[in-house]
C-alpha positions as CSV (number, residue, x, y, z in Angstrom):
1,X,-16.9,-29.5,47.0
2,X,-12.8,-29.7,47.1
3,X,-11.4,-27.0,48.4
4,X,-9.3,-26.6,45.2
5,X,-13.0,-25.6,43.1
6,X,-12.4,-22.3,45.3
7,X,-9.4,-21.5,42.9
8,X,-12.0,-20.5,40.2
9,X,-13.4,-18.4,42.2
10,X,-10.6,-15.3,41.4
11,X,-10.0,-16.3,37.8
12,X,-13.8,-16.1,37.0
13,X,-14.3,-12.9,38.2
14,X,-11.6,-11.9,35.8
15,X,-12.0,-13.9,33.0
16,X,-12.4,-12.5,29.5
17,X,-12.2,-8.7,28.1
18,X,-15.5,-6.8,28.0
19,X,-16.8,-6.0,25.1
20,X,-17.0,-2.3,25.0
21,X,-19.5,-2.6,22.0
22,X,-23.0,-1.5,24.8
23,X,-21.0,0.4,26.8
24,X,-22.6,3.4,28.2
25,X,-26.0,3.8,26.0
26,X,-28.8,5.8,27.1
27,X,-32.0,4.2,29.0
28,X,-34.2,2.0,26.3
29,X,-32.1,3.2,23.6
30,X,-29.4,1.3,21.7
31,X,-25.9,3.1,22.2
32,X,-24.9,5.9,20.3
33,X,-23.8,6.0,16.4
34,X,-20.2,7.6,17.6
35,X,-18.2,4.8,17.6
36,X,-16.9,4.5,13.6
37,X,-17.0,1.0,12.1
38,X,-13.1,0.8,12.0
39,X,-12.0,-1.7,14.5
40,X,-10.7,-0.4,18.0
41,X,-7.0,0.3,18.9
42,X,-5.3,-2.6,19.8
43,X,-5.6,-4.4,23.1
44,X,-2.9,-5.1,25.7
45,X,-1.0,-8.0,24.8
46,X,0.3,-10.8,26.2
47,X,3.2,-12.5,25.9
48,X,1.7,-15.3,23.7
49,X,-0.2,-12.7,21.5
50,X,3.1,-10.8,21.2
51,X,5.1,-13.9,19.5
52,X,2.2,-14.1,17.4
53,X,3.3,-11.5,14.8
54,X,1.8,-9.0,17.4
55,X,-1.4,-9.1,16.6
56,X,-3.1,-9.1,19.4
57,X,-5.6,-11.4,21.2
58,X,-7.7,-13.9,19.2
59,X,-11.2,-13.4,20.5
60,X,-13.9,-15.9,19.4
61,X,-17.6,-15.2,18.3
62,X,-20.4,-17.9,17.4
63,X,-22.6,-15.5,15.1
64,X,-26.5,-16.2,16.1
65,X,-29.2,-14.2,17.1
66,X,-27.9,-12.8,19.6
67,X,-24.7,-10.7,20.4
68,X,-24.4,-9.8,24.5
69,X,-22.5,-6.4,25.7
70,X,-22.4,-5.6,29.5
71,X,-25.5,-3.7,29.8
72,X,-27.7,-4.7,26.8
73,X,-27.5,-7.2,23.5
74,X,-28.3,-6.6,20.2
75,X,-30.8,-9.4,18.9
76,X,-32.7,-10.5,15.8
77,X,-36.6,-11.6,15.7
78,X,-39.0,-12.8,13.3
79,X,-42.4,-10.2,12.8
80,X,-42.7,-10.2,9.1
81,X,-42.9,-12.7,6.3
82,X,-38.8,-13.2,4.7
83,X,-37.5,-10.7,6.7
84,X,-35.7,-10.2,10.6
85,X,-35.3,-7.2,12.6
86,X,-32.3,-6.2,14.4
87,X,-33.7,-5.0,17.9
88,X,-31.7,-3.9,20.8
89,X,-32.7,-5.0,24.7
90,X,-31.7,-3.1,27.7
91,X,-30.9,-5.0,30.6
92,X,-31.4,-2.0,33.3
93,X,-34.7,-0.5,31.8
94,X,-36.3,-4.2,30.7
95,X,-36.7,-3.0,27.1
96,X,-36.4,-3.9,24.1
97,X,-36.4,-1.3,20.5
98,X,-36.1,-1.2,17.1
99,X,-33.0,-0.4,16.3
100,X,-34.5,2.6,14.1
101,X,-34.7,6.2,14.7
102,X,-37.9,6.6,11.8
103,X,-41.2,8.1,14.0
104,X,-43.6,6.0,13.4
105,X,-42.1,3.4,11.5
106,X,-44.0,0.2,10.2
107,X,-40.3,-1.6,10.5
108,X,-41.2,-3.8,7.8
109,X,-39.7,-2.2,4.7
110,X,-36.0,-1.5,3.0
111,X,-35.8,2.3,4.3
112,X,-36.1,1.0,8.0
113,X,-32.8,0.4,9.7
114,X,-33.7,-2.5,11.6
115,X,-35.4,-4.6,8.6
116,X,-32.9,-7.0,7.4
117,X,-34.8,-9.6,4.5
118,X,-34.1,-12.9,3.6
119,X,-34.4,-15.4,0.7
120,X,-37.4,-17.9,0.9
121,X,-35.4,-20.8,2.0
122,X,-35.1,-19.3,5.7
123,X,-31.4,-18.5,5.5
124,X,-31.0,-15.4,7.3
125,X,-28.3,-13.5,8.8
126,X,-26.6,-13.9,12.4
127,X,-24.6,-11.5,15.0
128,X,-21.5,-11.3,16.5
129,X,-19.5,-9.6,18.1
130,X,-15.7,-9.2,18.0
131,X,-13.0,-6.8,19.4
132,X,-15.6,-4.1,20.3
133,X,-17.1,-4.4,16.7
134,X,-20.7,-5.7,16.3
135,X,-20.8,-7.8,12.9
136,X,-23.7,-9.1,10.2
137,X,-23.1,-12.7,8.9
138,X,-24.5,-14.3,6.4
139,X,-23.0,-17.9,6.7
140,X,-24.4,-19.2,2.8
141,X,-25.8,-18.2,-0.2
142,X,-29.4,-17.2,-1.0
143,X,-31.1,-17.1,-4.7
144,X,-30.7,-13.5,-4.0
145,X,-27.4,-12.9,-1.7
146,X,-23.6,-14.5,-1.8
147,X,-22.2,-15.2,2.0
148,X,-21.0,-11.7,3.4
149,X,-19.6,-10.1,6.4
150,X,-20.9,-6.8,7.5
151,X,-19.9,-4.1,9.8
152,X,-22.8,-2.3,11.6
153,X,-22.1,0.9,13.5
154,X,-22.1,0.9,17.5
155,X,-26.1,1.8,17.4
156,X,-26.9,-0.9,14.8
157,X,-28.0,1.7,12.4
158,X,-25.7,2.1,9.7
159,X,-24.0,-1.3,7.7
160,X,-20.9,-1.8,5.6
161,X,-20.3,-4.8,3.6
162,X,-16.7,-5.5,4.5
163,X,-16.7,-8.3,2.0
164,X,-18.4,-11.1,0.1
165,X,-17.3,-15.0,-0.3
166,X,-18.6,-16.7,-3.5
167,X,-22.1,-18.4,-4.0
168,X,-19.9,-21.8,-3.8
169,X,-18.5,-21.3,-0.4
170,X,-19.7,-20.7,3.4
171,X,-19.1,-19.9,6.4
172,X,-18.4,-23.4,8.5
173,X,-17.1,-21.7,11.7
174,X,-17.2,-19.0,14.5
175,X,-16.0,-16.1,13.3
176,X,-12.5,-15.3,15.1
177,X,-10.4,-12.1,15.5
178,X,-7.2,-10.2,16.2
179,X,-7.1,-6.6,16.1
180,X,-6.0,-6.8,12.4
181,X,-8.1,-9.4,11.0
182,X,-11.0,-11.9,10.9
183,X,-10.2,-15.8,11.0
184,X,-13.3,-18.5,9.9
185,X,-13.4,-21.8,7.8
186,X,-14.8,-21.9,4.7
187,X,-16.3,-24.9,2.7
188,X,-15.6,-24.6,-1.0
189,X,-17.7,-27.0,-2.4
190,X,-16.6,-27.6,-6.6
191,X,-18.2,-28.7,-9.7
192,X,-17.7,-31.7,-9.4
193,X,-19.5,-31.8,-6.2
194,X,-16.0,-32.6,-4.2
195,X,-15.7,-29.8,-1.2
196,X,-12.3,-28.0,0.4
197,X,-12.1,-26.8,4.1
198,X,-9.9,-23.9,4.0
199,X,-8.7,-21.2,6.5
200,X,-9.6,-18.1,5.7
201,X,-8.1,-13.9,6.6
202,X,-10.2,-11.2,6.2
203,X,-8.9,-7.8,7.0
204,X,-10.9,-6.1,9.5
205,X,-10.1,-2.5,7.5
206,X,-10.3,-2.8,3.7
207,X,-11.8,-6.5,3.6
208,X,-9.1,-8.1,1.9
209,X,-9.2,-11.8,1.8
210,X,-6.2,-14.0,2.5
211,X,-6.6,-18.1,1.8
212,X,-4.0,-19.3,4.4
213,X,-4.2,-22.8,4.6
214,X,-6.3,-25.9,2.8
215,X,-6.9,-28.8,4.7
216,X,-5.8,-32.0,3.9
217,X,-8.5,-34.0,2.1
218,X,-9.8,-37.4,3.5
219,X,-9.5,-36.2,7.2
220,X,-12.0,-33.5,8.8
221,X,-11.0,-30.7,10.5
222,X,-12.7,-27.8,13.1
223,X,-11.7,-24.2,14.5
224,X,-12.6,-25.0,18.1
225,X,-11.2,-21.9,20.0
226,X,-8.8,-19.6,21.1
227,X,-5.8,-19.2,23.5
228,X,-3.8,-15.7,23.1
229,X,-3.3,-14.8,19.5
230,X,-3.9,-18.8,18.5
231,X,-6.6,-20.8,17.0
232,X,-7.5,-24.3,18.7
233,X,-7.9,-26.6,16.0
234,X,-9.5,-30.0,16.5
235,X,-8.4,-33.2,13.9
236,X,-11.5,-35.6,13.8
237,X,-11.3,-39.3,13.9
238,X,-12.4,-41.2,10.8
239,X,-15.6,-42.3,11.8
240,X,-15.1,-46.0,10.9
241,X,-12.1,-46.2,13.3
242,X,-13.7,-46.9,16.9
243,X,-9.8,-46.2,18.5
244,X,-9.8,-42.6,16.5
245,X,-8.8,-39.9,18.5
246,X,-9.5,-35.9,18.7
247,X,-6.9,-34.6,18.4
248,X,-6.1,-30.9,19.4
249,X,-3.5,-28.2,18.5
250,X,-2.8,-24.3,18.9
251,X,-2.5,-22.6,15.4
252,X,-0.5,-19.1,14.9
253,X,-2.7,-18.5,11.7
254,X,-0.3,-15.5,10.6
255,X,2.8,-18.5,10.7
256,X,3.2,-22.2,8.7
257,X,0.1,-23.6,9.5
258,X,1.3,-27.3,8.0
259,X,4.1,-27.5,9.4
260,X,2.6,-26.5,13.3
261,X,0.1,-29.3,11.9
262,X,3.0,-31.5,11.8
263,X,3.9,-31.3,15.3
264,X,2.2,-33.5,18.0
265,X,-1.0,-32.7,18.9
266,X,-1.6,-30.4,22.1
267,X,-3.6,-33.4,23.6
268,X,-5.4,-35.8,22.5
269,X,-9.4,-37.2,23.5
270,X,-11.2,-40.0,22.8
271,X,-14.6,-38.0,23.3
272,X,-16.2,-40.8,25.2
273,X,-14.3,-41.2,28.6
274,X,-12.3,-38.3,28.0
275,X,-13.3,-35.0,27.0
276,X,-11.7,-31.8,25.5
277,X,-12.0,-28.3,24.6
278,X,-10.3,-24.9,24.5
279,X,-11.8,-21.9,25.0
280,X,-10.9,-18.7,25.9
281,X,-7.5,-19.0,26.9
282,X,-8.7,-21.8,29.1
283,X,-8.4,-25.8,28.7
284,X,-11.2,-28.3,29.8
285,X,-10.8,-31.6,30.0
286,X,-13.2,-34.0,31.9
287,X,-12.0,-37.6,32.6
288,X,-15.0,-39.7,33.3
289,X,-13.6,-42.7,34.5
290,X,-11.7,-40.6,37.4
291,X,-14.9,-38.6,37.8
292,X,-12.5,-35.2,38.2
293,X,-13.0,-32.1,35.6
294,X,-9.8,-30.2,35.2
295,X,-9.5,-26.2,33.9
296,X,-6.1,-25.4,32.7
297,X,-5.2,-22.1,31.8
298,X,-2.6,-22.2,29.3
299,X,-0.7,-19.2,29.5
300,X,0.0,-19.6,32.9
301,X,-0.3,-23.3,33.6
302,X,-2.4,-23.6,36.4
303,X,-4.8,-25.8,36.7
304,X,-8.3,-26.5,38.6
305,X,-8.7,-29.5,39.3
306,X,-13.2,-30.7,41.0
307,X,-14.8,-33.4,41.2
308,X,-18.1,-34.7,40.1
309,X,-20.2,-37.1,41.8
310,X,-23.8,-37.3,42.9
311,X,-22.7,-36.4,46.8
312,X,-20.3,-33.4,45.3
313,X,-23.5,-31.7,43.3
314,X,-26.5,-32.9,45.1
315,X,-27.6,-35.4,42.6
316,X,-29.7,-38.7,42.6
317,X,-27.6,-40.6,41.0
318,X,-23.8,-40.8,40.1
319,X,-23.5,-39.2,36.7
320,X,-22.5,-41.0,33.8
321,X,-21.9,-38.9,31.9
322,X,-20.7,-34.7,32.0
323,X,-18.5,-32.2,30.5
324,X,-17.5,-28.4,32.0
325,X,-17.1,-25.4,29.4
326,X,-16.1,-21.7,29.7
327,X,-18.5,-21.3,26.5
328,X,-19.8,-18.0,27.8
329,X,-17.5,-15.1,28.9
330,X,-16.3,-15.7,32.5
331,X,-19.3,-18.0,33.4
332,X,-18.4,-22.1,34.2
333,X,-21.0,-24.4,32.9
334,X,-21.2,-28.2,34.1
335,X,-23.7,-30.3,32.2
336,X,-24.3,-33.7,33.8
337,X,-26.1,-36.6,32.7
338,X,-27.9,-39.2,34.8
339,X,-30.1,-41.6,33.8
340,X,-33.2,-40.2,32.6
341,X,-32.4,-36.7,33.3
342,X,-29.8,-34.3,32.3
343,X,-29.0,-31.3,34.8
344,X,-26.9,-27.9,34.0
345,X,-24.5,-26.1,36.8
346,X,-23.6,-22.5,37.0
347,X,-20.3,-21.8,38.9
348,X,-21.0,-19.5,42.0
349,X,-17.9,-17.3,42.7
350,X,-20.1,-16.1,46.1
351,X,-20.3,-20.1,47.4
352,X,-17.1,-21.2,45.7
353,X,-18.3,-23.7,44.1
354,X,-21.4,-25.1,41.1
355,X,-25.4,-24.0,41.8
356,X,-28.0,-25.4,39.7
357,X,-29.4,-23.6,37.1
358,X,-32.9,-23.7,37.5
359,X,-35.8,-22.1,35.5
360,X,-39.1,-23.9,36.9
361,X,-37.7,-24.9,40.5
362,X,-36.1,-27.9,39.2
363,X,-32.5,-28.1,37.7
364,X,-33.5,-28.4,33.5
365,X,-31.2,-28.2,30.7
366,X,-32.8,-24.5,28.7
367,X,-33.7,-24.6,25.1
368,X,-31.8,-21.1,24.7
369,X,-29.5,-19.6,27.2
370,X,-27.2,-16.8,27.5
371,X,-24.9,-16.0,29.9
372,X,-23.0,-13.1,31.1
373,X,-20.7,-11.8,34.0
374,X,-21.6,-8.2,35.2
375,X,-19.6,-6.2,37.6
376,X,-21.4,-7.4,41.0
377,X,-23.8,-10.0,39.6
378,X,-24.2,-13.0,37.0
379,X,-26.9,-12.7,34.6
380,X,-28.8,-15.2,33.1
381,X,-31.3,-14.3,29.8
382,X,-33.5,-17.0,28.6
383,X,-36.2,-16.9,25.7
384,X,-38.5,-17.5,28.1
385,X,-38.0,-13.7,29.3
386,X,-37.0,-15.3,32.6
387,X,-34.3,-12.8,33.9
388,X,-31.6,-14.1,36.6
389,X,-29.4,-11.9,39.2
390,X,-27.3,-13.2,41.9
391,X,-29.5,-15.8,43.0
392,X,-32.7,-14.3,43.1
393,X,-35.1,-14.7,40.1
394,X,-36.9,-12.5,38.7
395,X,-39.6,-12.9,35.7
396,X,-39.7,-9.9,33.5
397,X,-43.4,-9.1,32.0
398,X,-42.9,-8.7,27.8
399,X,-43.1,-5.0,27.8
400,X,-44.7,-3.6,24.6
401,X,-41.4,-2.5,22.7
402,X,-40.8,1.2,22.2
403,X,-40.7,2.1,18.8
C-alpha cells in the first residue's frame, strides 16, 4: 500500500458526528422516551455551515430499514400479513425487542407501538435518522396513506406526523438536514401524466413546507450528498449522448439555487473511467485509467491519494473496474471488480490500509450490509446475523426476542 493510504488513518477515526439518537439505553431495552421529538440544539459549526445562513451542518440519511446509533439500531421486519414492526437491536446484549412496553402483547394490532401497517401493494415505511432525531418515511402514496414524514420519540414509542406531501408526489431522495430543516426531492407527477423534480424544505419544528427550487425540464437531476451546510447535486447526461457528462455542484439550499446552477460545475465525470461522489464532507473520485482513488476533503483541501492494483490488494487479477465511498459514517469502502468476481474492502485504521471483507472466508460482495465506527472497534451487521469486531468474527445465535 502507498504510504500516503496511512493519511486516512486519523481522519477515519474522526470522521462524521455521532448520532446521539441510542445513546446510553438500558441492556435489551430501546433507550428511554426522555428525549422530546423537537430537534436537538444546534451543532458546532464550521466555517462553511456558518456562511450558509447558519444553519448548521447538512447531515444525510438514506431512509430503509434500518437506522444505526452507536450502541444499537432501530430496525423494521416483516411477521404479519400488511403490516412491519419497528424493533430495536442491542449491539452489547445480542438482542433484539419490540419496541412496545404492552405485557404480553400479540404485536400485531393498532394499539401496539411497534405495529406499523401498510397498503396491499407492499409500500411500507422506512427509517432514518437525522441530527439526533429518528424519523418514519413514507416515500409514496398508498390506497390508504399520502407520503408523510414522521417524528418518533427517542424509544420509538410515541409518533408525530410532522407533515404530509400530496397523493401526486414522492419522496425521490435521502432525506437531508440542518438543525432547522429537512431537505429531499420530490417528483410531482401532473394530470397530464408530465412529472416536476423539485427541491423541497420542511421545517423540522412546525412542518412547514417550503418549494425552493424546480428543476429545469428535459435534463435529470439527483441530491447526491453533503459537504458542510451544502447539498451535492449531480446533473445527468442525456442518455443518447455517449460524450455526456456528470456533472457535480455544492448547493446552499437556503440561497439562489439557479443561479449557483449557473456557475461551473464542482467537477465533472464521465462515470466510466472516471468516477465521482460526495459524501460527507468528503470527495471520491476514482480514475481508472491511472488506477489511483483519490479522497478530498473539501473543507480543508487535503487530499488522499492510493492505489489499486491486483499486487496493492492481493488480488488475482488487475481490476477493471472499482470505485471507493465514505457511504457509511467513518468507514471506507472499496469495491473492485475483476473478471468473474467482484470483491469489497473495508479500510483498517489498525494496518493503515484496505482488509477484505469477508463473510464465508472468501472476500464476497453482501446482499445487506451496515457499517459503523465504535469507539475502539468497527462493526459490521449483516442479515445474515453475522456480527464483526476488530478483525475477529463472531456469529451471533438468533436469540428468541424479548417481548
Amino acid at each position: 500500500m502507498p504510504r500516503r493510504m496511512r493519511d486516512l488513518r486519523g481522519r477515519l477515526a474522526a470522521a462524521g458526528p455521532a448520532l446521539a439518537l441510542l445513546a446510553g439505553c438500558a441492556a435489551g431495552q430501546p433507550p428511554g422516551s426522555t428525549a422530546a421529538l423537537s430537534p436537538a440544539a444546534p451543532n458546532a459549526q464550521t466555517p462553511e455551515a456558518a456562511a450558509a445562513a447558519s444553519f448548521g451542518e447538512m447531515e444525510q440519511a438514506t431512509p430503509g430499514l434500518r437506522a444505526m446509533g452507536e450502541d444499537g439500531m432501530y430496525l423494521l421486519e416483516q411477521y404479519f400479513s400488511g403490516a412491519m414492526n419497528l424493533l430495536y437491536a442491542d449491539f452489547t446484549t445480542q438482542q433484539e425487542v419490540f419496541v412496545c412496553a404492552e405485557p404480553n402483547c400479540p404485536h400485531n394490532t393498532a394499539s401496539c407501538t411497534s405495529w406499523l401497517p401498510f397498503a396491499g401493494d407492499y409500500t411500507f415505511p422506512a427509517l432514518a435518522a437525522l441530527k439526533g432525531q429518528l424519523y418514519l418515511v413514507l416515500g409514496a402514496s398508498t390506497e390508504e396513506q399520502r407520503p408523510y414524514i414522521s417524528g418518533l420519540s427517542a424509544d420509538g414509542r410515541e409518533q408525530r406526523r410532522l407533515t404530509e406531501l400530496e397523493a401526486n408526489e414522492m419522496i425521490q431522495s435521502d432525506l437531508f438536514a440542518d438543525d432547522k430543516s429537512l431537505y429531499c426531492a420530490v417528483v410531482r407527477v401532473e394530470e397530464n401524466s408530465a412529472s416536476q423534480l423539485l427541491l423541497l424544505r420542511i421545517d423540522r419544528q412546525t412542518g412547514s413546507q417550503t418549494w425552493l427550487y424546480t428543476f429545469p425540464e428535459g435534463t435529470t437531476y439527483g441530491l447526491d450528498g453533503v459537504a458542510g451546510g451544502k447539498i451535492a447535486v449531480v446533473r445527468y447526461p442525456d442518455p443518447n449522448d455517449p460524450a455526456g457528462s456528470f456533472d457535480h455542484w455544492l448547493l446552499d439550499p437556503n440561497a439562489d439555487i439557479a443561479a449557483q446552477l449557473a456557475q461551473p460545475p464542482l467537477f465533472s465525470t464521465d462515470n466510466v473511467t472516471r468516477k465521482g461522489q460526495v459524501y460527507r464532507g468528503v470527495l471520491s473520485l476514482a480514475d481508472l485509467p491511472a488506477g489511483t482513488c483519490t479522497l478530498t476533503e473539501l473543507e480543508t483541501g487535503k487530499e488522499t491519494v492510493f492505489s489499486v492494483n491486483a499486487e496493492a490488494l492481493g488480488l488475482p487479477e488487475e481490476p477493471t473496474d472499482f470505485f471507493c465511498s465514505l457511504e457509511t459514517p467513518g468507514i471506507a469502502m472499496l469495491q473492485v471488480t475483476c473478471p468473474g468476481q467482484t470483491y469489497r474492502f473495508v479500510y483498517d485504521p489498525d494496518q493503515g490500509g484496505f482488509v477484505p471483507f469477508t463473510l464465508d472466508g472468501s472476500p464476497t460482495t453482501p446482499t445487506a450490509l451496515w457499517c459503523r465506527l465504535v469507539p475502539g472497534r468497527i462493526c459490521w451487521c449483516c442479515t445474515s446475523a453475522t456480527r464483526r469486531s476488530g478483525r475477529r468474527t463472531r456469529t451471533w445465535p438468533r436469540r428468541k426476542r424479548r417481548r
